[in-house]
FIVEXNU-901269 format. One record per residue (C-alpha): residue number from 0; x, y, z; residue in three letters. Coordinates in steps of 0.25 Angstrom, whole numbers, plus 5000, padded with zeros to 4 digits. Example, Ala and Ser with C-alpha at 12.3 -4.5 7.8 and 13.67 -1.06 7.14 Angstrom:
REM FIVEXNU-901269
<guke lumro="0" xx="5049" yy="4982" zz="5031" seke="ALA"/>
<guke lumro="1" xx="5055" yy="4996" zz="5029" seke="SER"/>
REM end
This chain:
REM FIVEXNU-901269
<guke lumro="0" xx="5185" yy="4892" zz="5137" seke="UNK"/>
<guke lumro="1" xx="5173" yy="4899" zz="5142" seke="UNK"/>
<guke lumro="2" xx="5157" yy="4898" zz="5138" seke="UNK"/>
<guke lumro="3" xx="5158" yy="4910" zz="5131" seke="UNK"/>
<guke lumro="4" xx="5169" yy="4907" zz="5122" seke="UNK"/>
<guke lumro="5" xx="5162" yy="4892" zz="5119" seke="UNK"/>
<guke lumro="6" xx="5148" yy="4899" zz="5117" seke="UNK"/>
<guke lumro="7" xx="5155" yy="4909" zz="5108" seke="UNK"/>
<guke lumro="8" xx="5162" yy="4897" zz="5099" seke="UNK"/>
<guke lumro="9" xx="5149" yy="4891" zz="5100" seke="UNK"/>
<guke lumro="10" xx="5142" yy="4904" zz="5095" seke="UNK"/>
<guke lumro="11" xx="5153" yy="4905" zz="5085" seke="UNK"/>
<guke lumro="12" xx="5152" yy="4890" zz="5078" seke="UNK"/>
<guke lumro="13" xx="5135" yy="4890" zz="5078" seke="UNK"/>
<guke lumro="14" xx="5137" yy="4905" zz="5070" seke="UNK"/>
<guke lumro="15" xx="5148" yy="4898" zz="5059" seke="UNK"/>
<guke lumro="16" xx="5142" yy="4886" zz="5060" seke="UNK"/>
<guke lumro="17" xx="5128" yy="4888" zz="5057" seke="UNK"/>
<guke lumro="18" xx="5129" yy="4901" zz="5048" seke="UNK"/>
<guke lumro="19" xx="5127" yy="4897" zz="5031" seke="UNK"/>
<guke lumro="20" xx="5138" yy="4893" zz="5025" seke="UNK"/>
<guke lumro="21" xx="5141" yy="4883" zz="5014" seke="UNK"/>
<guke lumro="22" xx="5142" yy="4870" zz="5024" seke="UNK"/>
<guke lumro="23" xx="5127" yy="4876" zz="5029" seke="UNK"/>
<guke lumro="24" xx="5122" yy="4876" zz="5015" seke="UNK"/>
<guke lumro="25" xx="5125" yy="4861" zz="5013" seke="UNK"/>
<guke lumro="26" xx="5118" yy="4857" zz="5025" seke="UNK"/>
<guke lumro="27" xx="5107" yy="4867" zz="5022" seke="UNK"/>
<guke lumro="28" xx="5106" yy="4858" zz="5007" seke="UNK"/>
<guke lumro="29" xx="5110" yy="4845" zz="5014" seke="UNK"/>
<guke lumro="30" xx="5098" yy="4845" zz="5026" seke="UNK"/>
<guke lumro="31" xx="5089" yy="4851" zz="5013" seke="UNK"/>
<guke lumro="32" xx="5091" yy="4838" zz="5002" seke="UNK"/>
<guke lumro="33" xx="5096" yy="4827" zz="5012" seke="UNK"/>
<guke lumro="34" xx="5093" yy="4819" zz="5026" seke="UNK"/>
<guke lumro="35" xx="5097" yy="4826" zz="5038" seke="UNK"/>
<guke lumro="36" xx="5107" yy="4816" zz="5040" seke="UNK"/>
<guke lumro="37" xx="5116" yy="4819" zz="5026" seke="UNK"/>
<guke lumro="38" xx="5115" yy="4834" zz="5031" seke="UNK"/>
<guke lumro="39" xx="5121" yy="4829" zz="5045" seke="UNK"/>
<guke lumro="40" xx="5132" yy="4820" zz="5039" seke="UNK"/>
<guke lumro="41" xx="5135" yy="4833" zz="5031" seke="UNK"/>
<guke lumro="42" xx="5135" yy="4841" zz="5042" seke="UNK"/>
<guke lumro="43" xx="5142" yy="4832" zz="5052" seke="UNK"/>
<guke lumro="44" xx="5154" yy="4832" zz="5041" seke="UNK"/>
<guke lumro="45" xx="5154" yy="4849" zz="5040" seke="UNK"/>
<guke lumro="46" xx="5155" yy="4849" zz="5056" seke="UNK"/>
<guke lumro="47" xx="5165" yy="4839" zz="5057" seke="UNK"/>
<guke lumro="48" xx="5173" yy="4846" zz="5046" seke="UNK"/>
<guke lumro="49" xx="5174" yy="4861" zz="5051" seke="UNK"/>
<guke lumro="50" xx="5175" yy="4856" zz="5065" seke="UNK"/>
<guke lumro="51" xx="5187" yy="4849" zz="5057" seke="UNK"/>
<guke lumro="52" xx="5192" yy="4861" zz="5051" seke="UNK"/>
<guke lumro="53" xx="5189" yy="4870" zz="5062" seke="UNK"/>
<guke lumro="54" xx="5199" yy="4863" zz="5071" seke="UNK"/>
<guke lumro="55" xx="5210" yy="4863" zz="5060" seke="UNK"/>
<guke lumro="56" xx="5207" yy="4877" zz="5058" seke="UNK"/>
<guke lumro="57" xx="5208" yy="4880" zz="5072" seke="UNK"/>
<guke lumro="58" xx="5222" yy="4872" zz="5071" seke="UNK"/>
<guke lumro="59" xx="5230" yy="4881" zz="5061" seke="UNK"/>
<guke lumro="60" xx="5223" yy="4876" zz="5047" seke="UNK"/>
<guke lumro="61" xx="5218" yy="4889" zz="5044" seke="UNK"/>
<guke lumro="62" xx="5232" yy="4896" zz="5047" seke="UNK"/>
<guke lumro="63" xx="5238" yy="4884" zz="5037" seke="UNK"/>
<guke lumro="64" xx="5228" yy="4890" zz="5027" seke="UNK"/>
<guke lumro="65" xx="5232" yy="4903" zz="5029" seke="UNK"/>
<guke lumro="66" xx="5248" yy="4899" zz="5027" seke="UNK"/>
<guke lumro="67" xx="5245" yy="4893" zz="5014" seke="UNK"/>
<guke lumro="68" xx="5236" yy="4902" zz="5007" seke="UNK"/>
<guke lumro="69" xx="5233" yy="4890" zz="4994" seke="UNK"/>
<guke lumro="70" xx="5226" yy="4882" zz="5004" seke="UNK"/>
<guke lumro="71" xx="5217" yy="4892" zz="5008" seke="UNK"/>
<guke lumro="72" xx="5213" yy="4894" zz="4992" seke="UNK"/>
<guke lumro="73" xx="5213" yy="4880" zz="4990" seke="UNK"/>
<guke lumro="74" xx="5202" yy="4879" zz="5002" seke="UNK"/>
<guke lumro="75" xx="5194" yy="4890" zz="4997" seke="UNK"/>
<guke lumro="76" xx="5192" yy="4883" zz="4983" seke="UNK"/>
<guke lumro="77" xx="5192" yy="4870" zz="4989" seke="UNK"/>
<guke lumro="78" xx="5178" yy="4876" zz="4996" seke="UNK"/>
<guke lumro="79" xx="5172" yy="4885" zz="4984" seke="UNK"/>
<guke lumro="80" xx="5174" yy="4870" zz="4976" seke="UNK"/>
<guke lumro="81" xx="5166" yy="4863" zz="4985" seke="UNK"/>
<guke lumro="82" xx="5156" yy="4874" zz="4988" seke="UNK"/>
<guke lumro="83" xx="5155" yy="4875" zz="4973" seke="UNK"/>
<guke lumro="84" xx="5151" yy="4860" zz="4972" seke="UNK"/>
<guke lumro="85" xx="5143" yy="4860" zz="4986" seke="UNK"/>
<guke lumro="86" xx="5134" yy="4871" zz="4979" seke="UNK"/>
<guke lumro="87" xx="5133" yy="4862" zz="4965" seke="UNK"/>
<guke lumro="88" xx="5128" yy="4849" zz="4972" seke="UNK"/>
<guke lumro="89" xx="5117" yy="4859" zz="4979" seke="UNK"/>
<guke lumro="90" xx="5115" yy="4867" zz="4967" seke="UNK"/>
<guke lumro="91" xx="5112" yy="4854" zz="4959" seke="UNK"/>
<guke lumro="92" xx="5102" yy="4849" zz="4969" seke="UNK"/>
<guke lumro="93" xx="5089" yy="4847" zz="4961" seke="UNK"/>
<guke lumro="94" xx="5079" yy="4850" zz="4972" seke="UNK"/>
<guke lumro="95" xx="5074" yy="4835" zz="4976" seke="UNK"/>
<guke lumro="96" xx="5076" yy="4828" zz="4988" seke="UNK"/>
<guke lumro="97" xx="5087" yy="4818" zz="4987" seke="UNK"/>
<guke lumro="98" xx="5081" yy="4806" zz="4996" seke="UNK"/>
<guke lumro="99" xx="5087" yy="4798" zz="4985" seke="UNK"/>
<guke lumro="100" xx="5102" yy="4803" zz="4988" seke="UNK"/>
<guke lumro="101" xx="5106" yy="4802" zz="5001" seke="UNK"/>
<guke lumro="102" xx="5121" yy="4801" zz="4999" seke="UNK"/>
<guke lumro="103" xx="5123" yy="4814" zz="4991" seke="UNK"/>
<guke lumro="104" xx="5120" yy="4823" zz="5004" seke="UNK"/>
<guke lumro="105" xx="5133" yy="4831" zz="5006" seke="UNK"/>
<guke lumro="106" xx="5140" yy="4823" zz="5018" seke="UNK"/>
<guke lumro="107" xx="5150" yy="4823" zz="5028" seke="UNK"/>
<guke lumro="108" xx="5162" yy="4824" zz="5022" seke="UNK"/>
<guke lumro="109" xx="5158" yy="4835" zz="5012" seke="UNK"/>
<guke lumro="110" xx="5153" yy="4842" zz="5025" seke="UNK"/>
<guke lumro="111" xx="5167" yy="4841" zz="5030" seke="UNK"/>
<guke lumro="112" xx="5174" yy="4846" zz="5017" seke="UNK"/>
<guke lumro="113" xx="5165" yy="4858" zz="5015" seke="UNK"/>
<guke lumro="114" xx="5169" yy="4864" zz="5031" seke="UNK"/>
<guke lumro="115" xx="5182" yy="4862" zz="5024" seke="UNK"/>
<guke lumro="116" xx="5180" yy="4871" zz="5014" seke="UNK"/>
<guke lumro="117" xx="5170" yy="4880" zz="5019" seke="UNK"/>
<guke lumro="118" xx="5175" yy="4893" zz="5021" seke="UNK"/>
<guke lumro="119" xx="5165" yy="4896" zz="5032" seke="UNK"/>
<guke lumro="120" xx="5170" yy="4886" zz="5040" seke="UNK"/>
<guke lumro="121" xx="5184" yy="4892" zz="5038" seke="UNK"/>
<guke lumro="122" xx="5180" yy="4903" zz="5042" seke="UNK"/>
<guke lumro="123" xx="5172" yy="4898" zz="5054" seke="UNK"/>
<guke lumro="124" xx="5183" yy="4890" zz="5059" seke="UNK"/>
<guke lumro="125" xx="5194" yy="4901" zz="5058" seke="UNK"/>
<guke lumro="126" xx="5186" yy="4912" zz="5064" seke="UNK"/>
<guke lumro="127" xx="5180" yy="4903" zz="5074" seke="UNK"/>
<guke lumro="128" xx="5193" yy="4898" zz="5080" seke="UNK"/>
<guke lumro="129" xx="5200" yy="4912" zz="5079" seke="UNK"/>
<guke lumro="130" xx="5190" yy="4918" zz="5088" seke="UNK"/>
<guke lumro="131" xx="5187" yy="4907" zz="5098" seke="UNK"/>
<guke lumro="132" xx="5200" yy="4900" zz="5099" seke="UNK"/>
<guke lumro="133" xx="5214" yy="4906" zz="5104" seke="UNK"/>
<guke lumro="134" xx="5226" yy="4901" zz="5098" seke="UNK"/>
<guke lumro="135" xx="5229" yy="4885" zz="5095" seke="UNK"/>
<guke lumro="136" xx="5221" yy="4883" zz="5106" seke="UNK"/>
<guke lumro="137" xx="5215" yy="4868" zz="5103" seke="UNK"/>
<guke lumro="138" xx="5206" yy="4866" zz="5116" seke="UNK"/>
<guke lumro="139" xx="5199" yy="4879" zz="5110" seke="UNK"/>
<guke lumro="140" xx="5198" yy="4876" zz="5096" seke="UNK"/>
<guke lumro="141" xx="5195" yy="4861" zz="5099" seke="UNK"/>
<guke lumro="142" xx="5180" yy="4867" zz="5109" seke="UNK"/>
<guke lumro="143" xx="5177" yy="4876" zz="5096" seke="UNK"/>
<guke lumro="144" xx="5178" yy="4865" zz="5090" seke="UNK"/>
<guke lumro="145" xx="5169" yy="4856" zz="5098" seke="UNK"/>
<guke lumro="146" xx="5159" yy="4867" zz="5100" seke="UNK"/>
<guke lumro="147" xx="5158" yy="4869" zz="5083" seke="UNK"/>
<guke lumro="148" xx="5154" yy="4855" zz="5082" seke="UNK"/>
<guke lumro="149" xx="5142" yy="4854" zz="5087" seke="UNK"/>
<guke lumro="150" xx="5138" yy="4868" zz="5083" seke="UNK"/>
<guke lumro="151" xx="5143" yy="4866" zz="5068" seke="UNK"/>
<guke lumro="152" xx="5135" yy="4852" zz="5068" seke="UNK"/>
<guke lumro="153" xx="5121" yy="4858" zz="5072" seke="UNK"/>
<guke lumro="154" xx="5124" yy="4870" zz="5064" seke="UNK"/>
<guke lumro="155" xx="5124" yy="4862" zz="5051" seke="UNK"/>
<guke lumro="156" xx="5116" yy="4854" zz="5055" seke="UNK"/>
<guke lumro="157" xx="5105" yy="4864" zz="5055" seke="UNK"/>
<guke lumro="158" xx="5108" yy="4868" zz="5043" seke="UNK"/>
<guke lumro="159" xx="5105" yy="4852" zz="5038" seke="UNK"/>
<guke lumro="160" xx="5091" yy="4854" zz="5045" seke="UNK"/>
<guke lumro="161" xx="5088" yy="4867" zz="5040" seke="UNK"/>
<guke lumro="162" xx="5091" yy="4859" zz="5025" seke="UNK"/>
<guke lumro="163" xx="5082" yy="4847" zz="5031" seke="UNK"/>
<guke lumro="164" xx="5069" yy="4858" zz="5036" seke="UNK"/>
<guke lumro="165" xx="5071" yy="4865" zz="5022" seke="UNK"/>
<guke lumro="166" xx="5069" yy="4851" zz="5013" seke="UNK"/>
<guke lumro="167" xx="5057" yy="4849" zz="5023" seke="UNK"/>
<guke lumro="168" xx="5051" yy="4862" zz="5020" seke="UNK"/>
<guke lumro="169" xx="5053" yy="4863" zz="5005" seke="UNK"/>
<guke lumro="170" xx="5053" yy="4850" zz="4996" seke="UNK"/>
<guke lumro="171" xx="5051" yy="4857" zz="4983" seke="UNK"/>
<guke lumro="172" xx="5062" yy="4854" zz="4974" seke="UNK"/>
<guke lumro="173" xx="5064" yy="4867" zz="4968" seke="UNK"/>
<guke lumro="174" xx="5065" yy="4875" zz="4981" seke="UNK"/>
<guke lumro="175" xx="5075" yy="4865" zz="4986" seke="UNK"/>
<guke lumro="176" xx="5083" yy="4867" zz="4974" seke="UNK"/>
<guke lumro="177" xx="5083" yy="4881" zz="4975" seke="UNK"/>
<guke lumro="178" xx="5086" yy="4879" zz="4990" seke="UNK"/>
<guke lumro="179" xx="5100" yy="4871" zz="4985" seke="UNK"/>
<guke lumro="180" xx="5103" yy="4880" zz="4972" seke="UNK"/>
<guke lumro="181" xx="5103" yy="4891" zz="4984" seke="UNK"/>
<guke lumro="182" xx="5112" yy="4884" zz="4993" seke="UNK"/>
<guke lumro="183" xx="5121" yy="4881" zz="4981" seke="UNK"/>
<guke lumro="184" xx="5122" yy="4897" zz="4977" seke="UNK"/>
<guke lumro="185" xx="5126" yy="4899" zz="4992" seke="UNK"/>
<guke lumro="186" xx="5136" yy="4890" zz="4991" seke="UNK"/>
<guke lumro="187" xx="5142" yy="4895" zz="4979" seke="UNK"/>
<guke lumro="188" xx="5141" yy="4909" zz="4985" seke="UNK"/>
<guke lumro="189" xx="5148" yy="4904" zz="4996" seke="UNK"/>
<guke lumro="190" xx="5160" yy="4899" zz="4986" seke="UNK"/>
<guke lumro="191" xx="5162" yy="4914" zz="4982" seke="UNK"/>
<guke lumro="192" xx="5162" yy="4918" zz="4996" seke="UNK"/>
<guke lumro="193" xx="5175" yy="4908" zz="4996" seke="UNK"/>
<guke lumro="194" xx="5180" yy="4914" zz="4985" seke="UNK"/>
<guke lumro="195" xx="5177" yy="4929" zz="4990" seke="UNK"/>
<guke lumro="196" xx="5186" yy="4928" zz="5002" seke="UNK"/>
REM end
């Protein structure tokens, strides 16, 4: 394995990782109602989660999914549901600091359920290992693996930060829920997307 071909997985991971999608949303919101560290924990699950389903991607998941065609339906709604209720919780959000509700932060296990059913990370994961990866070659699939890691863990995490600098910088209610209302109709828009495709 050359440097070139490290730097480009790398390359390739920070522009997937780091790019909006409906998992970037939530810690966008997250880092903008909650402590930095509910936004982590969230954050620590969505790495831990596509790093999960990137490697059973890159060991023939995704070729299963193609044979049987209903499980592939049965994903994409699985996601447009989730979404759907992801965008409700934000959409509901009254604009006021919840220092009073530390526990109803999205968490760990929510972040990994949404890599699961986002269809960015999908997409990601397939594309990623069909470019940079030859064959069933484990060793391979196993560096862009450990290479996406730290890559996909700062990358969200900027976006809990960026969430945390934006609660700083405007405390008025009423721009914070417009904030979140927005959040949510990109969220919903990414549900049509899902069902576009």
């Amino acid at each position: 394995m050359t440097l070139s071909i490290i730097l480009s997985m790398s390359t390739f991971a920070l522009a997937a990782s780091i790019s909006p999608g409906p998992v970037n949303l939530v810690c966008l919101s997250s880092g903008s109602q909650y402590p930095i560290s509910k936004g982590l924990t969230f954050v620590t699950g969505a790495t831990l989660g596509f790093i999960a389903l990137f490697i059973a991607i890159g060991m023939g998941l995704y070729t299963t999914l193609e044979m049987i065609p209903a499980l592939t339906i049965l994903l994409r709604w699985g996601g447009i549901i989730f979404l759907l209720y992801l965008s409700v919780k934000l959409a509901a959000f009254d604009g006021q600091l919840p220092q009073h509700q530390p526990g109803t932060a999205p968490g760990f296990i929510t972040g990994v359920m949404m890599q699961w059913l986002n269809p960015k990370a999908w997409l990601a994961s397939a594309s990623g290992i069909g470019a940079y990866t030859s064959g069933n070659d484990m060793q391979q699939l196993l560096l862009f693996a450990v290479l996406y890691l730290p890559i996909c863990w700062l990358s969200l995490g900027s976006w809990v930060y960026a969430g945390a600098c934006l609660r700083r910088s405007i405390s008025q209610p009423a721009i914070l829920k417009i904030i979140n209302r927005t959040l949510a109709i990109l969220l919903v828009a990414s549900c049509f997307y899902l069902l576009s495709e």
